[in-house]
N, C-alpha and C positions, 0 to 999 in steps of 0.2 A: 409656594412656587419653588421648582428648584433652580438653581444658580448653578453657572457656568465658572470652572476654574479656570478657564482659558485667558490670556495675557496677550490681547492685539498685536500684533509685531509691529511694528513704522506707524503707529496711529497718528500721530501730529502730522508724521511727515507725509503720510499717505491724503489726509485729508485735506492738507495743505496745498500739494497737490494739485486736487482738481478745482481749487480757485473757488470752493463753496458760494456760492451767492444765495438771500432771501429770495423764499417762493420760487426755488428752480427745482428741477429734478433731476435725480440721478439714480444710478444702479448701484445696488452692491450687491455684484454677481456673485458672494461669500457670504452669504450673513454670518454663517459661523454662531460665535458668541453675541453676536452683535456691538461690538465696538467699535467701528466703522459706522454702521449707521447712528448709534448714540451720537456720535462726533457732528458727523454732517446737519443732523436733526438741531443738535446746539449750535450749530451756528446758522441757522434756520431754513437748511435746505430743504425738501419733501424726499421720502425715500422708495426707490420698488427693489424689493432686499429677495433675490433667489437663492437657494441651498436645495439641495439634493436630499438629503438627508433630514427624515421625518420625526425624528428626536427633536435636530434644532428647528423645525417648525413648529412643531409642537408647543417648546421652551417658548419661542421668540411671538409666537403668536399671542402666547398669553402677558408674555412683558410688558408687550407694547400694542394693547388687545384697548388701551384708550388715546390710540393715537393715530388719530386717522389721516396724517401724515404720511403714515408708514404702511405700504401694499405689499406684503409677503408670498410669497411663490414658491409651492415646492416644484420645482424644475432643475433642472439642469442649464449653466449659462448658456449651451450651445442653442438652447432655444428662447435666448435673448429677442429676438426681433420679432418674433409668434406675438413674446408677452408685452413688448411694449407697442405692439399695435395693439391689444386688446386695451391697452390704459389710455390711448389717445394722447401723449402728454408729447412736452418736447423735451429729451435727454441731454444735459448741458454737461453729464462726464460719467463714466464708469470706471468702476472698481476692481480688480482682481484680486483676491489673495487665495494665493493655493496652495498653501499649507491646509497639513491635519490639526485639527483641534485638540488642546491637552482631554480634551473629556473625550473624543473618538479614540485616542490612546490612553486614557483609562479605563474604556467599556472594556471588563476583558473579552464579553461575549462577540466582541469584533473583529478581535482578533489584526489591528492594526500594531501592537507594539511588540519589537521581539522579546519581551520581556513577559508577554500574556497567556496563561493557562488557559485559554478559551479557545476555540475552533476558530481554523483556518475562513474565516468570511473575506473578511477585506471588502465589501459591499457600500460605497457610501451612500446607495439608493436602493433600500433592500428588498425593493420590488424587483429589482433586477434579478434573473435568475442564474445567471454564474459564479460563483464564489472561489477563490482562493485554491479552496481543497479539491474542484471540478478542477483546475488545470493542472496541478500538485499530481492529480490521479490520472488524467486523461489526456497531460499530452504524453509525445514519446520523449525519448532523451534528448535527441538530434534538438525537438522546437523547443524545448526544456533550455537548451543551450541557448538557443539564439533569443530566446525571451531575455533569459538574463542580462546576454551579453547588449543587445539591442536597447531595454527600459532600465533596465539596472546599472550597466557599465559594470558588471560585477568583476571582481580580481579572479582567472581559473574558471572561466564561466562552465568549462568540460566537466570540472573536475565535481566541484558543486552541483550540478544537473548529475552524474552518475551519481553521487552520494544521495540526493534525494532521491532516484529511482530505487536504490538497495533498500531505503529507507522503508520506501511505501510498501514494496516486493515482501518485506518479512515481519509489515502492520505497526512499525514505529513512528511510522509520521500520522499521527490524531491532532496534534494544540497545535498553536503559532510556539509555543515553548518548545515543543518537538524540534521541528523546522530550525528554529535557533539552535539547538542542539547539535544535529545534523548538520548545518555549516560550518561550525565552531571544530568538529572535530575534522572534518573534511579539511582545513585547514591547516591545524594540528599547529605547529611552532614558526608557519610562514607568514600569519596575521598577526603586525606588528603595531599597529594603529591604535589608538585610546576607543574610538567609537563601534560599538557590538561588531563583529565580522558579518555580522546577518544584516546589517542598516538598509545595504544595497539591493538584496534579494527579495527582503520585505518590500522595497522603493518599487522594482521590476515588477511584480507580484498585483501591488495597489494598479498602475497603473494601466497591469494589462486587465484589470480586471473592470477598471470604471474608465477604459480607455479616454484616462485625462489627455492624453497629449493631442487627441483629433479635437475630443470638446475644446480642447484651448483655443487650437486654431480654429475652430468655427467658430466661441465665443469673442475672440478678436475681432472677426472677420464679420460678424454682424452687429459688434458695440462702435467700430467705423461707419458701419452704413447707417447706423439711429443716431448718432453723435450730432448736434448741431452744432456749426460752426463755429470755432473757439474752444469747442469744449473737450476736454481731455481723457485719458483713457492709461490709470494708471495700475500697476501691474506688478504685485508683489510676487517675487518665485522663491522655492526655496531648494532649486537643484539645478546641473547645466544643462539638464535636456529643455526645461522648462525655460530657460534663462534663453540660453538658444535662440527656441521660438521666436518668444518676443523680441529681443533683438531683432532679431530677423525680419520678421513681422516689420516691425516702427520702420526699419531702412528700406523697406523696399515698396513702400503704400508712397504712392506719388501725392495724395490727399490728405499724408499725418507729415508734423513737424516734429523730429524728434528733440523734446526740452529735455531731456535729462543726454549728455555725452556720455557720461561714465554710470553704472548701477548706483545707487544709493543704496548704503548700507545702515546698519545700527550702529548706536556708536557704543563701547567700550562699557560703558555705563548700562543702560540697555543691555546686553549680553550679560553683565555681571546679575543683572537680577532677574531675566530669563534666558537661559543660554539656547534653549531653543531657539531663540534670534539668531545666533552665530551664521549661518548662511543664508539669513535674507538678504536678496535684492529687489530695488525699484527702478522701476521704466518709467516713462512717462512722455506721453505724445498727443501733440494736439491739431485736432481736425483744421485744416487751412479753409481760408476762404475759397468760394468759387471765383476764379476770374474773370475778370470783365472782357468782354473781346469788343 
């Protein structure tokens, strides 16, 4: 079987969280690697674990292929509420983590890292028929700009939209390795920062392509409505657009109790042995009762 290099981010503190109880259920609208649900399973929760991405069901299905526990879905979380009317069950918390997996950023065939000689896909449901290199190609410069500047917060979003259109105009944008190339020199000696000058573009890019930030808000928006009473809804991000949301989201739901005031992060230790940590944060919010009139 093959094994996941992937490194949970907040796993204590995420599953901690949602107050695990024996014989309850929960979502982990991430399976990912599945360390999330290992977690909940060991302290003897039941799990209905969704991903998008047909690799980690694949992976996940045969892990935990003697655990009948564990209900897997390839889905999308925004169709959270579909699937747990099909389970019949009562959901006492759900999960976010919406980070990429270190193993979706080592396919290079996916072309998620700017670091990767593979084709522009960025696909995490590769049923989906838009990729990466269809927007790269097919929009103009003008929506090129505001992609960026909108999902990316890119630094010169102008500047980087016309570089990538020269790019494509005279057939040197083919890899995500391209693309990184292409920002880096669009740059030139203004990109002062430690992290690739491409981070932000790849960010814009993934997310117009698997438009995470609407699934988000619908997955929010339907793990409130299945939530029973007490039961929490916790929410790992790993950017401010993301962070945002949820924020956003917990303070203005007249029916969630915001329990986290400030994000939770990793601590110092955590980051030193996956830095990939360094910009998580957690939310966390819990369904109130109905009141009595």
């Amino acid at each position: 079987m093959e094994t996941t290099s992937h490194i949970t981010v907040l796993i204590n503190e995420a599953v901690d969280a949602l107050q695990v109880q024996p014989s309850c259920w929960y979502i982990d609208a991430t399976l990912g690697g599945g360390g999330h649900t290992k977690q909940i399973r060991a302290r003897g929760g039941y799990v209905i674990a969704l991903d998008q991405d047909l690799e980690v069901i694949s992976r996940m299905k045969e892990e935990f292929s003697k655990d009948p526990s564990v209900h897997i879905h390839h889905a999308n979380f925004e169709n959270l509420a579909q699937i747990v009317a099909s389970e019949h069950v009562v959901i006492s918390g759900v999960l976010f983590d919406l980070g990429l997996s270190s193993d979706q950023l080592a396919d290079e065939s996916r072309g998620f890292s700017t670091k990767s000689h593979g084709s522009l896909d960025m696909r995490m449901n590769i049923t989906n028929k838009v990729t990466a290199m269809d927007l790269l190609h097919g929009l103009t410069e003008l929506e090129l700009t505001r992609l960026l500047a909108v999902y990316g917060e890119v630094y010169l979003p102008r500047r980087v939209a016309h570089a990538i259109c020269v790019a494509r105009e005279n057939g040197s944008l083919q890899s995500a390795k391209d693309l990184t190339d292409v920002v880096v020199r669009s740059y030139g000696h203004r990109w002062t920062r430690s992290v690739s000058a491409a981070t932000q573009v790849f960010q814009a890019l993934r997310i117009a392509v698997n438009d995470e930030l609407e699934a988000l808000k619908s997955g929010l928006f339907h793990a409130s409505k299945v939530l029973t009473p007490n039961g929490r809804i916790v929410v790992i991000s790993f950017h401010s657009l993301e962070d945002r949301i949820v924020k956003q989201y917990f303070n203005d739901r007249q029916d969630l109790s915001v329990v986290t005031k400030k994000a939770i992060v990793p601590s110092v230790e955590e980051i030193e042995k996956n830095p990939r940590a360094h910009s998580a944060k957690m939310r966390v919010s819990q369904k109130m009762c109905a009141q009595k009139i």
